[in-house]
C-alpha positions in Angstrom: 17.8 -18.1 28.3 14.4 -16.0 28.1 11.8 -17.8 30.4 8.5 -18.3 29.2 5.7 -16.2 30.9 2.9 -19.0 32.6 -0.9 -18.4 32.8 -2.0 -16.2 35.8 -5.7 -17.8 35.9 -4.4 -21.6 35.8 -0.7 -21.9 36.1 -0.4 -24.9 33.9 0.1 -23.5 30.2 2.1 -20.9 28.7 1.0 -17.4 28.4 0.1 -16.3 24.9 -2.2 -13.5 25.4 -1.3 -9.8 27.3 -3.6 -7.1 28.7 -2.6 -4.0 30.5 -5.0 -1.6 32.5 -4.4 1.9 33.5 -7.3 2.9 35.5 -6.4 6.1 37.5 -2.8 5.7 37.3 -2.9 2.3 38.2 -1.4 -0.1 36.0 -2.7 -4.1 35.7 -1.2 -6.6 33.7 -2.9 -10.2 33.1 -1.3 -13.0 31.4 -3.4 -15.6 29.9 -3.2 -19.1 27.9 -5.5 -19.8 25.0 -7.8 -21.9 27.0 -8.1 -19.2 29.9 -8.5 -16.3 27.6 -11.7 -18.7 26.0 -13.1 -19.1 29.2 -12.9 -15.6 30.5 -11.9 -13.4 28.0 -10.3 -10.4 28.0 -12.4 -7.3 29.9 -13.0 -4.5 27.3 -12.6 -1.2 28.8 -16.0 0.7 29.4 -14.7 3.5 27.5 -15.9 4.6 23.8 -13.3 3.7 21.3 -11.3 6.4 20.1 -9.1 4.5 18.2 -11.5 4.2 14.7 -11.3 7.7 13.1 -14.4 7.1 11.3 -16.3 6.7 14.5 -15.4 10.1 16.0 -15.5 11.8 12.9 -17.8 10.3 11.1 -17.8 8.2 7.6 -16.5 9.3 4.2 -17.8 6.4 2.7 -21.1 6.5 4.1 -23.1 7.4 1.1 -22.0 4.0 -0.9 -23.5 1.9 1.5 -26.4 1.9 -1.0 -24.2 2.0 -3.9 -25.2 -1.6 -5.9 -21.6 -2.7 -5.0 -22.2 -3.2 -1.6 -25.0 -5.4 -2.5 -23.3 -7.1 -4.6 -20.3 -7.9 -2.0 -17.5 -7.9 -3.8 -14.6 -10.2 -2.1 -10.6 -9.9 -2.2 -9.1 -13.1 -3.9 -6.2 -12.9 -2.6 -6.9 -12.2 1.6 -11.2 -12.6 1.5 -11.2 -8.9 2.9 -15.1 -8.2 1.8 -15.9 -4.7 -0.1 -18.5 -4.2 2.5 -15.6 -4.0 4.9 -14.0 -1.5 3.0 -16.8 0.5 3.7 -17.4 0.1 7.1 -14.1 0.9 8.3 -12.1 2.7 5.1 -9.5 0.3 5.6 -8.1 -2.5 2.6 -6.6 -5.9 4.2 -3.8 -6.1 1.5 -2.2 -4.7 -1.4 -4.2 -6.5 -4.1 -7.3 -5.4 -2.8 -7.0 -1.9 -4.2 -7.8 -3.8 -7.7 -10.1 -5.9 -6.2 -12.4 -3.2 -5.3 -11.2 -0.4 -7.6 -15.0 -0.3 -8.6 -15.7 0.6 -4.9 -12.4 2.9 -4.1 -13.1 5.1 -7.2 -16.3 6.4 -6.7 -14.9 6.9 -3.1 -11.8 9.0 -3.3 -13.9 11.4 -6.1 -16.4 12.0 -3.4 -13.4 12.4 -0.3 -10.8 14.7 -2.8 -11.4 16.9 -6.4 -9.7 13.7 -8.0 -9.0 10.3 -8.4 -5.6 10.9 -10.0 -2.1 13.0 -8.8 -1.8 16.1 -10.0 0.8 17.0 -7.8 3.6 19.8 -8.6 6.6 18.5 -10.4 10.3 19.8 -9.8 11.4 23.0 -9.8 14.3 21.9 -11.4 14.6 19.0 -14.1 17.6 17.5 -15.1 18.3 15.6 -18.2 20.0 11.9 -17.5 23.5 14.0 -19.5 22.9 17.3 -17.4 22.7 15.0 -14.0 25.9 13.3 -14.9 28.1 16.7 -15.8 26.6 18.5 -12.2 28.1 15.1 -10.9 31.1 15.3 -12.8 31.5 18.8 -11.7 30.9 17.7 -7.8 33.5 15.3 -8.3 35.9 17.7 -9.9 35.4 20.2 -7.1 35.9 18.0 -4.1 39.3 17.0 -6.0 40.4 20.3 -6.7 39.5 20.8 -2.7 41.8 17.7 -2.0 44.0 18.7 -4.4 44.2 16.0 -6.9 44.7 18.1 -9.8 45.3 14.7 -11.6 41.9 13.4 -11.1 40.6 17.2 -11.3 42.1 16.9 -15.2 40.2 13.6 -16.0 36.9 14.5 -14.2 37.4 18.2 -16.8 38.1 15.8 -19.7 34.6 14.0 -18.8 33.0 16.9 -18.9 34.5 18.5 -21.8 33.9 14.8 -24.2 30.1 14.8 -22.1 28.9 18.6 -23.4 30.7 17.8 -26.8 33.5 20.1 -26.7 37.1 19.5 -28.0 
């Protein structure tokens, strides 16, 4: 049976929060309880945050800030993620909120690509639904000849033959 982890700071109450430090190849773990965690807090590291790609690179969405939808602070019905949030940090808090602020993403991705729709390249090669099933039909009938199972080899031609309309 798994034993449960108890507070470093007070001792009394079960661990329910976990930091880990590396400084110089050192490594520190702290586990703390809710009420130890309130009272001291975790210790953010005095490094900049590389971890939002907008911050080192810079923001796409920048120039809607003054768009009249961010004044108007549009909210997701479903989560309450805010459109203003959206712009901050290019990030959506759940599926539904890509209708929610389609007035906001739109404008967006036309500024970020060429458009707002796919455009990509389609197949080189496109079967019909009838031409999919004879190539599978033909798969089949070549792994049986391989086996040989001319018996089933027969049937799978048969198929084909009554599939492409032949007699």
């Amino acid at each position: 049976m798994i034993q449960q982890r108890m507070c470093d700071e007070c001792g009394k109450r079960p661990a329910v929060y976990y930091m880990k430090n590396v400084i110089n190849g050192v490594t520190s773990e702290r586990y703390l309880c809710e009420e130890c965690k309130k009272k001291h807090g975790f210790i953010k590291p005095s490094m900049p945050d590389f971890g939002n790609l907008f911050s080192a690179f810079g923001n796409p969405l920048a120039a809607l800030y003054d768009a009249p939808v961010k004044k108007s602070r549009i909210k997701c019905p479903t989560c309450g993620y805010g459109s203003d949030e959206y712009l901050e940090t290019g990030f959506l808090g759940c599926p539904d909120c890509y209708k929610a602020f389609e007035s906001v993403i739109y404008p967006a991705l036309g500024k970020m690509q060429k458009d707002v729709k796919h455009v990509g390249k389609s197949p080189k090669e496109f079967y019909s639904p009838e031409e999919a099933k004879y190539n599978e039909l033909l798969r089949k009938r070549d792994e049986a000849v391989a086996r040989e199972d001319f018996r089933l080899a027969a049937q799978l031609t048969e198929e084909m033959r009554a599939l492409k309309g032949g007699a």
